[in-house]
RORO-127726 format. One line per 5 residues: number of its first residue (from 1); their letters; for each residue x, y, z of C-alpha. Coordinates in Angstrom, 1 decimal. Layout:
N
NUM	a	X/Y/Z; ...
***
This chain:
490
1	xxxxx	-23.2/-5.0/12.7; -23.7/-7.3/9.9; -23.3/-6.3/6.8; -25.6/-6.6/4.0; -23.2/-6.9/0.7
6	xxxxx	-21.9/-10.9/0.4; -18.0/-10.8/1.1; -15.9/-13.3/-1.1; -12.3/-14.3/-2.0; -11.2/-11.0/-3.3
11	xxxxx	-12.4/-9.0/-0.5; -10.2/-11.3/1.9; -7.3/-10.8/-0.9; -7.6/-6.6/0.1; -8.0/-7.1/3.8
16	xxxxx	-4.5/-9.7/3.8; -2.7/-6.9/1.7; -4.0/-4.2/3.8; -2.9/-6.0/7.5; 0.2/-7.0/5.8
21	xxxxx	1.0/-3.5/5.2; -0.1/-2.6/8.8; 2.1/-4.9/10.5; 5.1/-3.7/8.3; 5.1/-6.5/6.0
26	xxxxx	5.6/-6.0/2.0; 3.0/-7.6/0.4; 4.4/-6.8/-3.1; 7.5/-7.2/-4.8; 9.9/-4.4/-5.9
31	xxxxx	10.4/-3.0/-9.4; 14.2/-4.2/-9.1; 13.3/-7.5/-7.6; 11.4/-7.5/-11.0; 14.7/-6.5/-12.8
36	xxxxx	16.7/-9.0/-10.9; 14.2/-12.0/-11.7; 14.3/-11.5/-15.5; 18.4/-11.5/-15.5; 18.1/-15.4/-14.2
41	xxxxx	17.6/-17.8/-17.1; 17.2/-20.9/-15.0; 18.1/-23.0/-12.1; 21.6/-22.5/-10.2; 24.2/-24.8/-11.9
46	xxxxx	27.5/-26.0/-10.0; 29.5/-28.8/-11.6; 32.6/-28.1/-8.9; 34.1/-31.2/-7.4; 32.7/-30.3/-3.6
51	xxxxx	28.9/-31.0/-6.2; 28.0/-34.6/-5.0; 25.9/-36.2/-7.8; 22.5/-38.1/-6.1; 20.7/-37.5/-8.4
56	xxxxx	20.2/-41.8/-8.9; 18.7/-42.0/-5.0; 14.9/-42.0/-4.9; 14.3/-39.0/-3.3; 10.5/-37.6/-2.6
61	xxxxx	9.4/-34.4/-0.9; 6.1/-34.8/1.1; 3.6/-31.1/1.5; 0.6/-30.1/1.6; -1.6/-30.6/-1.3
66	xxxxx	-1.3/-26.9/-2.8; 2.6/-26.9/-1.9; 4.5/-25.7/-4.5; 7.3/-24.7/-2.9; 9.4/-27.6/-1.9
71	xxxxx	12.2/-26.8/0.4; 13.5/-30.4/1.0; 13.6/-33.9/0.0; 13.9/-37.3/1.6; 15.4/-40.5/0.7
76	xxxxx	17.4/-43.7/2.9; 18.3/-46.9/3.1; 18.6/-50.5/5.4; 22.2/-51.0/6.7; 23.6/-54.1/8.2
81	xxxxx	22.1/-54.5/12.2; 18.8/-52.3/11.5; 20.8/-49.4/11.1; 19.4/-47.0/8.6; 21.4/-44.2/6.7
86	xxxxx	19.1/-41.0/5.7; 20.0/-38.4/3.4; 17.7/-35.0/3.6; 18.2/-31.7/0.5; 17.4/-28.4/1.5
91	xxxxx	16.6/-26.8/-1.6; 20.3/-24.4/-2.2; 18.6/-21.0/-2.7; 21.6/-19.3/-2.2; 22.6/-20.7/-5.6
96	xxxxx	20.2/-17.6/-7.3; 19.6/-15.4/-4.4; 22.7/-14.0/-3.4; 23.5/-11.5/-0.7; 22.6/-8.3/-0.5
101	xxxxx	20.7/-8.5/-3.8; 17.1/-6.7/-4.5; 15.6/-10.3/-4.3; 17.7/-10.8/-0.6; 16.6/-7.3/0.5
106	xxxxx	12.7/-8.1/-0.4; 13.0/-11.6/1.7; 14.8/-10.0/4.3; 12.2/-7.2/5.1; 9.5/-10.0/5.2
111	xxxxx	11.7/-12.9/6.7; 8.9/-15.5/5.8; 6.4/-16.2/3.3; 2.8/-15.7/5.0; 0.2/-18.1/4.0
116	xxxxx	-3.9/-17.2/4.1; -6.2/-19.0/2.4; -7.3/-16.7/-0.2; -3.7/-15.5/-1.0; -0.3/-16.5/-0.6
121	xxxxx	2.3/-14.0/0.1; 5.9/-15.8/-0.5; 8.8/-14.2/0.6; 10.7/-15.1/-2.7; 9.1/-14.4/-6.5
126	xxxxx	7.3/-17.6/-6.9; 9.1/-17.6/-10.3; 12.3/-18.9/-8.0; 10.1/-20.4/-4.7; 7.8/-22.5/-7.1
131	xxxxx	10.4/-23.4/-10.1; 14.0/-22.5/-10.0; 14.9/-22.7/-6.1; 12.5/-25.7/-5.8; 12.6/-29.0/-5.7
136	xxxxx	10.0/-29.8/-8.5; 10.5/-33.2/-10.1; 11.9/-34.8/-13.1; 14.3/-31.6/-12.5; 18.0/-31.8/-11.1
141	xxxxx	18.3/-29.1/-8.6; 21.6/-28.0/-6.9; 20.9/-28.9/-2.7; 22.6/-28.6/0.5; 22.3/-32.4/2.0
146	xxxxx	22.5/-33.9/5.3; 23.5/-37.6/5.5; 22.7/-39.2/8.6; 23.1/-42.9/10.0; 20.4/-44.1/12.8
151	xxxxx	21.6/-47.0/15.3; 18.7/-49.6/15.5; 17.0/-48.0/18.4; 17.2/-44.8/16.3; 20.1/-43.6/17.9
156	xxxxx	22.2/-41.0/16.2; 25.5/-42.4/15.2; 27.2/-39.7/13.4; 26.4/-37.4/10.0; 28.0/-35.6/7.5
161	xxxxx	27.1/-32.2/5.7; 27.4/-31.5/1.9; 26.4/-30.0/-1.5; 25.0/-32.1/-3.7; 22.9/-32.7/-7.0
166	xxxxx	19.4/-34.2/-6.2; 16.4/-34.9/-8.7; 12.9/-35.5/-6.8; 11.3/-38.9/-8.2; 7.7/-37.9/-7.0
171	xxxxx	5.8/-35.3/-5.7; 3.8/-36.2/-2.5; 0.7/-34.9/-0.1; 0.6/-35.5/3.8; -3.3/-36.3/3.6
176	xxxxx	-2.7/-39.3/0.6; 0.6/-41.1/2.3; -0.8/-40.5/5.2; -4.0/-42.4/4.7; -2.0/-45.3/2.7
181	xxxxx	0.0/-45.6/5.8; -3.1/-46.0/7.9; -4.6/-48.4/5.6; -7.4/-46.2/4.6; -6.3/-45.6/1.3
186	xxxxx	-3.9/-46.9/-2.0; 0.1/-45.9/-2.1; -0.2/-42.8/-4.1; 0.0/-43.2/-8.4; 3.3/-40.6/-8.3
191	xxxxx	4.8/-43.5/-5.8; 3.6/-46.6/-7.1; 4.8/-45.0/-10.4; 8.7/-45.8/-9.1; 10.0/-49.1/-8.3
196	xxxxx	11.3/-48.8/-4.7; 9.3/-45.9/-3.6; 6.8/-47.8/-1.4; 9.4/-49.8/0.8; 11.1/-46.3/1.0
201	xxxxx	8.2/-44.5/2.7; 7.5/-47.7/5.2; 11.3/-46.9/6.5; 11.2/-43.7/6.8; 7.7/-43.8/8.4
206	xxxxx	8.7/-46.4/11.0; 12.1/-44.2/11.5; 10.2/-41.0/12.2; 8.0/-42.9/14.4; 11.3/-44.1/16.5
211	xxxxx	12.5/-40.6/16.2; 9.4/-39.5/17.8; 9.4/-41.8/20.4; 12.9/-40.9/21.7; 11.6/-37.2/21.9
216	xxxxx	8.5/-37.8/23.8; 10.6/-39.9/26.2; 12.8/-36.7/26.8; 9.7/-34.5/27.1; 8.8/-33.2/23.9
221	xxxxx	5.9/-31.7/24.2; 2.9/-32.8/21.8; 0.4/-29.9/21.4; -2.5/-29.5/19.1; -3.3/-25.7/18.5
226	xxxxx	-6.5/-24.7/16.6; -5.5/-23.2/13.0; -8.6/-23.9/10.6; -8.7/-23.2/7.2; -10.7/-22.0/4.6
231	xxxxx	-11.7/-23.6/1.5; -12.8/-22.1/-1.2; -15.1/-23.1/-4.7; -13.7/-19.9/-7.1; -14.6/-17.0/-5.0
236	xxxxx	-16.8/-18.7/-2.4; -15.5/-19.5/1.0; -17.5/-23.3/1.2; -16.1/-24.0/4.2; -13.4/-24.1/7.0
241	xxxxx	-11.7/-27.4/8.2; -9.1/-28.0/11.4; -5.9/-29.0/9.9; -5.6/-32.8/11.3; -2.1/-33.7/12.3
246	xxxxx	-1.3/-37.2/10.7; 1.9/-40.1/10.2; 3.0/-38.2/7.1; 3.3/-34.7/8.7; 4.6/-36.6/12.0
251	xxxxx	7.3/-38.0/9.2; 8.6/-34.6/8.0; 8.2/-33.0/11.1; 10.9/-36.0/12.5; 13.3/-36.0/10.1
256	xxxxx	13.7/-31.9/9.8; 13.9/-31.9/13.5; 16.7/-34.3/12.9; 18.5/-32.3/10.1; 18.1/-29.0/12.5
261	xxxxx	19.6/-30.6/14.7; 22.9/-31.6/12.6; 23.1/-28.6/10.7; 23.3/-26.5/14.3; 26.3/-29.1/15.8
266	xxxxx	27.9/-28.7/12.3; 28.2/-25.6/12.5; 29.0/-25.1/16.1; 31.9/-27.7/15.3; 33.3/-25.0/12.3
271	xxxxx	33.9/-23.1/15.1; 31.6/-20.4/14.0; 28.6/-19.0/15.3; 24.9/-19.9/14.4; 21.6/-18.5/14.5
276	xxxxx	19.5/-20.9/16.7; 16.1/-21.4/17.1; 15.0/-21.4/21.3; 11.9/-21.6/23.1; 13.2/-20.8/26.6
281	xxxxx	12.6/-22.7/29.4; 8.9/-21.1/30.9; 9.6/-18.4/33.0; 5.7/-18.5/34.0; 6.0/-22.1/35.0
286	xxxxx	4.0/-21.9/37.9; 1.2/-20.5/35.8; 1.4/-23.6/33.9; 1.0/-25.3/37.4; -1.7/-23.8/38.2
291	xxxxx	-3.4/-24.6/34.8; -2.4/-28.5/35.4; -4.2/-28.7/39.5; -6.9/-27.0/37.7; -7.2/-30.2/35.9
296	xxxxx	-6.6/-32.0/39.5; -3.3/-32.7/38.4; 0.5/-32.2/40.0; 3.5/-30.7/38.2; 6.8/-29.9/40.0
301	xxxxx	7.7/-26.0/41.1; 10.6/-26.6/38.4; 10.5/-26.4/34.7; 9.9/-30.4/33.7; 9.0/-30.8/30.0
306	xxxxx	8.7/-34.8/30.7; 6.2/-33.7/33.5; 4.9/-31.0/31.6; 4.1/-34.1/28.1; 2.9/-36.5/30.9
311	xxxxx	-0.1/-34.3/31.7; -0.4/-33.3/28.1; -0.9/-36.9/26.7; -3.3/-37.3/29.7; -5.3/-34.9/28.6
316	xxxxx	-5.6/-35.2/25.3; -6.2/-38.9/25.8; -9.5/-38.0/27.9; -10.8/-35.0/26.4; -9.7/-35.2/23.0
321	xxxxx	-12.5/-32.3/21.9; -11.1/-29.6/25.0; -7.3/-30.6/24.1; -6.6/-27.6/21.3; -8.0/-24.9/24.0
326	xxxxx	-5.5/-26.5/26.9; -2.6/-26.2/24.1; -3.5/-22.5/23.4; -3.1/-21.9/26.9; -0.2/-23.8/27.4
331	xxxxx	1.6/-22.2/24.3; 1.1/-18.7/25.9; 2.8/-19.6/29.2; 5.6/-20.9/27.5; 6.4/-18.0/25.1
336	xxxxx	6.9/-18.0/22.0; 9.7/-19.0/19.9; 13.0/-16.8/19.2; 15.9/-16.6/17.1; 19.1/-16.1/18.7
341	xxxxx	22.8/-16.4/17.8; 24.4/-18.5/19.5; 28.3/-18.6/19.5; 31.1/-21.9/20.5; 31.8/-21.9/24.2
346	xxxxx	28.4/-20.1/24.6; 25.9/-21.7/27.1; 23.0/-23.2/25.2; 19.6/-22.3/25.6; 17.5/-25.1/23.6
351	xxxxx	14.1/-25.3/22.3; 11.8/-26.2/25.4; 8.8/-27.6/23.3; 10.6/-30.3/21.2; 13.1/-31.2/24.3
356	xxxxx	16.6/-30.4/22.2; 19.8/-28.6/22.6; 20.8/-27.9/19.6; 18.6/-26.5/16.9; 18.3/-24.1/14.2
361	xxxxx	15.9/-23.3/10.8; 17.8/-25.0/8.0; 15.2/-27.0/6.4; 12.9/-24.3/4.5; 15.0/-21.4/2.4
366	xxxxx	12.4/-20.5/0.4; 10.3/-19.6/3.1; 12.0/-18.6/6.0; 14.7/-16.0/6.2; 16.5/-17.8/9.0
371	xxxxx	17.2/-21.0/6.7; 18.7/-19.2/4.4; 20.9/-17.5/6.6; 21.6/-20.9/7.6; 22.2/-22.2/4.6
376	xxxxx	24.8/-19.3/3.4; 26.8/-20.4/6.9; 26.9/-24.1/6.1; 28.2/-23.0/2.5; 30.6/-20.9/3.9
381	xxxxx	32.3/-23.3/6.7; 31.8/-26.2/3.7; 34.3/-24.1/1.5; 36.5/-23.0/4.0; 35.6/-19.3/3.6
386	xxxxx	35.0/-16.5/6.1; 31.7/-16.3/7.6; 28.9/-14.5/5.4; 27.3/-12.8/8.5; 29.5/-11.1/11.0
391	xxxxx	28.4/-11.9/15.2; 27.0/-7.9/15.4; 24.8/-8.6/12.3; 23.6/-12.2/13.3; 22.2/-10.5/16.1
396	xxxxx	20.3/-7.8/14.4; 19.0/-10.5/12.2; 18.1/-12.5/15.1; 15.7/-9.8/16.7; 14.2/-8.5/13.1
401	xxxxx	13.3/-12.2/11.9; 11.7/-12.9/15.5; 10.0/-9.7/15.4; 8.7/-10.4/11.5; 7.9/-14.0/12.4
406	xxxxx	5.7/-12.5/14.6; 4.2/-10.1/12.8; 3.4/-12.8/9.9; 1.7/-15.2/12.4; -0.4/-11.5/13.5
411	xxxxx	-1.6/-11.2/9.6; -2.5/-15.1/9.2; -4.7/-15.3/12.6; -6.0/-11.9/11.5; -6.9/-13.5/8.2
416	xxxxx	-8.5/-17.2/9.7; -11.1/-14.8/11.6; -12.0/-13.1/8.7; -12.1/-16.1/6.8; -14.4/-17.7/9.2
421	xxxxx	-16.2/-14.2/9.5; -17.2/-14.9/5.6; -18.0/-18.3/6.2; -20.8/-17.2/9.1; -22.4/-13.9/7.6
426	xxxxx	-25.2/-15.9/5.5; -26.0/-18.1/8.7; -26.8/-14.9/11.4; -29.6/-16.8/13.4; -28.6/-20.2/13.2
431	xxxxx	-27.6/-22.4/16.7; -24.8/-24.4/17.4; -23.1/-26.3/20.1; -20.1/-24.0/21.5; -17.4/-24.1/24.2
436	xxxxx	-15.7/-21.9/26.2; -12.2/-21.0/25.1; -11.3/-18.1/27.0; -12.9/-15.8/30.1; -11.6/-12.6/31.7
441	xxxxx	-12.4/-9.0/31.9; -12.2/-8.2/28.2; -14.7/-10.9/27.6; -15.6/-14.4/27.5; -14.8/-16.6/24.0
446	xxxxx	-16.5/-19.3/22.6; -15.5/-21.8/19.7; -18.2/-23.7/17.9; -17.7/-27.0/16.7; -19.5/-26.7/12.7
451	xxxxx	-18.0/-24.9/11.2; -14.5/-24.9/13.6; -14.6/-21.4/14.2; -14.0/-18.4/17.2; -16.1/-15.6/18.4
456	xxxxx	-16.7/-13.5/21.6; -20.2/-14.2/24.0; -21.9/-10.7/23.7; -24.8/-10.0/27.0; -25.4/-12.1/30.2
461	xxxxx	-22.2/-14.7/30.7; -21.6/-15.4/34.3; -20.5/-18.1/36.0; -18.6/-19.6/32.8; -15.6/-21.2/33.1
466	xxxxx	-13.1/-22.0/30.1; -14.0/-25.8/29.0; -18.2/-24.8/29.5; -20.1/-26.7/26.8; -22.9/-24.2/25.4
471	xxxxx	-25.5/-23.6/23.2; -25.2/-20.4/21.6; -26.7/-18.2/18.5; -25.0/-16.5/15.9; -26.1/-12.8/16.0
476	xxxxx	-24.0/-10.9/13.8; -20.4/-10.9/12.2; -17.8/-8.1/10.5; -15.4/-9.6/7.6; -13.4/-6.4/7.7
481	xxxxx	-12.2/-7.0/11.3; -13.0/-10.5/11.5; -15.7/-9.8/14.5; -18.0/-12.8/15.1; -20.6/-12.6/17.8
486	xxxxx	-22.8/-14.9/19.9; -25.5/-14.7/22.6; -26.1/-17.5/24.9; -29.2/-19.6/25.0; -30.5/-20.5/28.0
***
């Protein structure tokens, strides 16, 4: 059916709190988190000695362009031989939030903030998420920092863990360094606007892209999944663009993958245990075989993520336009991700994907339960004190924030075909070019190109295999359920 009455922001706003609801997700906050948030009159203070004062470095956080909630911050310098040191804060929510608290209970029902495009949920009051527990700048903020020194060829040579006092010199967007790094665009006015800043970003950019390097070498897997989003003009979805991955986001994502990695053999080296984040080695591997001699390509009968990147890159190299559809399928085969505790003299199970050991969530307390976890762990082994979290409730925690995570990413796909349900329901009748992104006995799936968007071939569809290029016509679509439709032209 389509419906007659024009959908807009606010209907989207009702469907996200409904789903979140649904999937057992709070989309409101408490009267006594209320209660709680009034008692705090400003940002955690902490002159102890154990208080590092940085806040002289010239640190920057790098987000999204709406991000208001900024979890870390990044600064480094040139040693002798090409070495470089790089210091990363993780915003010290434990500072306000403490244990056990209203404002602890709320985050820990939800376990993550959930992002949609018409509304943000955030797992903390964004009183704390986009103001007191973040990193905003011209402000000193209390932080949890990991110091780490890179050999030339990027090379870990050793690190450090430590509280600290940090102030965040400027305020930066993926899309705007990103473009200045490419040469397509001007160093951004909020990093010109401090001596320093631009030589700082060149380093860190050509550090990340070592970083990277080394990973890919080791099989990290480089996957591009298809998560559009909607933008809006007031209450008007206008329309719905792919997220592109660029340097900048390649920049963050290198240097948190690096702090994960500390933080988990820091902690492991307390002697205590951690909550890790895995994705297993595939236990549908031959699946994932299959997929590849689909493609006229050979992987081993044994789990090989260097094999696994090797036909990846290939792919993505020759059909560029195919590549998010091959990802989606190879994401599903592998499993998702989990949280798990992990304890010393345990065997380690690593996180397939990125081709690590050791790795936990550190990098993002004020939007992900598990970092904050983490967080309260480092504090505790940094002060000599017995661990927050005893084994037995690490592992509850472990399950419950796997099991929320997943619920979260249920609400925000949910929401993206809604979203693009919106988008369509003025253009029933129009034509576009399509491919095939999915066929089996519940039906065959088809992703149009303009508008980036997902819907299900409804009538006569034999014969068509995933990766088909089509022609199809939009025949109806249901906001509420985020149902869109298409018939194949001949």
């Amino acid at each position: 059916m389509h419906s007659q009455r024009q959908h807009q922001r606010s209907d989207l706003v009702r469907i996200a709190t409904h789903v979140m609801a649904e999937r057992g997700l709070e989309p409101e906050f408490s009267r006594r988190v209320e209660q709680q948030l009034a008692g705090l009159t400003g940002p955690g203070r902490d002159d102890g000695p154990d208080v590092h004062d940085l806040t002289h470095l010239l640190w920057c956080s790098i987000d999204n362009d709406d991000s208001l909630d900024l979890d870390q911050l990044t600064v480094c310098e040139p040693l002798p031989s090409g070495a470089i040191r790089l210091w990363v804060a993780i915003a010290d929510v434990d500072a306000l939030v403490k244990k056990d608290t209203p404002i602890d209970t709320h985050a820990l029902i939800n376990t993550t903030s959930v992002y949609t495009s018409a509304r943000i949920f955030p797992m903390l009051p964004e009183r704390l998420c986009t103001d007191l527990t973040s990193l905003n700048p011209a402000e000193d903020r209390l932080a949890l920092v990991t110091e780490m020194v890179f050999n030339a060829d990027a090379s870990l040579a050793g690190s450090t863990v430590y509280r600290a006092r940090v102030r965040n010199r400027a305020k930066l967007a993926y899309d705007a360094v990103s473009a200045w790094i490419d040469g397509a665009g001007a160093l951004p006015d909020a990093a010109a606007a401090v001596p320093g800043m631009e030589a700082q970003l060149r380093t860190q950019d050509a550090l990340a892209q070592q970083l990277r390097a080394r990973r890919h070498a080791l099989g990290s897997l480089d996957l591009e999944t298809f998560q559009p989003r909607a933008l809006f003009k007031g209450e008007q979805v206008v329309d719905i663009r792919q997220q592109v991955q660029n340097r900048a986001r390649q920049l963050i994502e290198e240097v948190m993958i690096a702090t994960n990695g500390c933080t988990a053999r820091y902690l492991a080296s307390q002697g205590g245990a951690s909550l890790r984040r895995v994705v297993r080695s595939p236990e549908r591997w031959l699946r994932i075989v299959g997929v590849a001699k689909d493609y006229g390509e050979v992987l081993p009968d044994e789990p090989d993520s260097k094999a696994l990147e090797a036909f990846l890159a290939k792919q993505h190299r020759i059909d560029p336009l195919r590549f998010p559809d091959l990802s989606l399928v190879i994401v599903k085969l592998m499993g998702r991700g989990e949280y798990v505790v992990e304890v010393p003299g345990g065997a380690p199970i690593g996180h397939f994907g990125l081709a690590v050991r050791d790795y936990t969530h550190s990098t993002a307390p004020n939007r992900r339960f598990p970092d904050l976890i983490t967080l309260r762990l480092l504090k505790a082994a940094l002060a000599d004190e017995p661990q927050p979290y005893s084994n037995a409730e690490l592992g509850e925690l472990a399950q419950h924030c796997t099991r929320q995570e997943d619920a979260a990413q249920k609400v925000e796909r949910q929401l993206r075909k809604s979203e693009a349900a919106l988008l369509l329901e003025s253009r029933v009748g129009e034509r576009f070019d399509a491919l095939v992104t999915g066929a089996g006995p519940e039906g065959t799936w088809v992703r149009i190109l303009t508008p980036p968007a997902e819907g299900k071939l409804v009538g006569g569809h034999s014969g068509l295999r995933v990766g088909d290029a089509l022609r199809v016509k939009l025949v109806s679509t249901h906001v509420e359920h985020g149902f869109i439709d298409f018939v194949r032209l001949d």
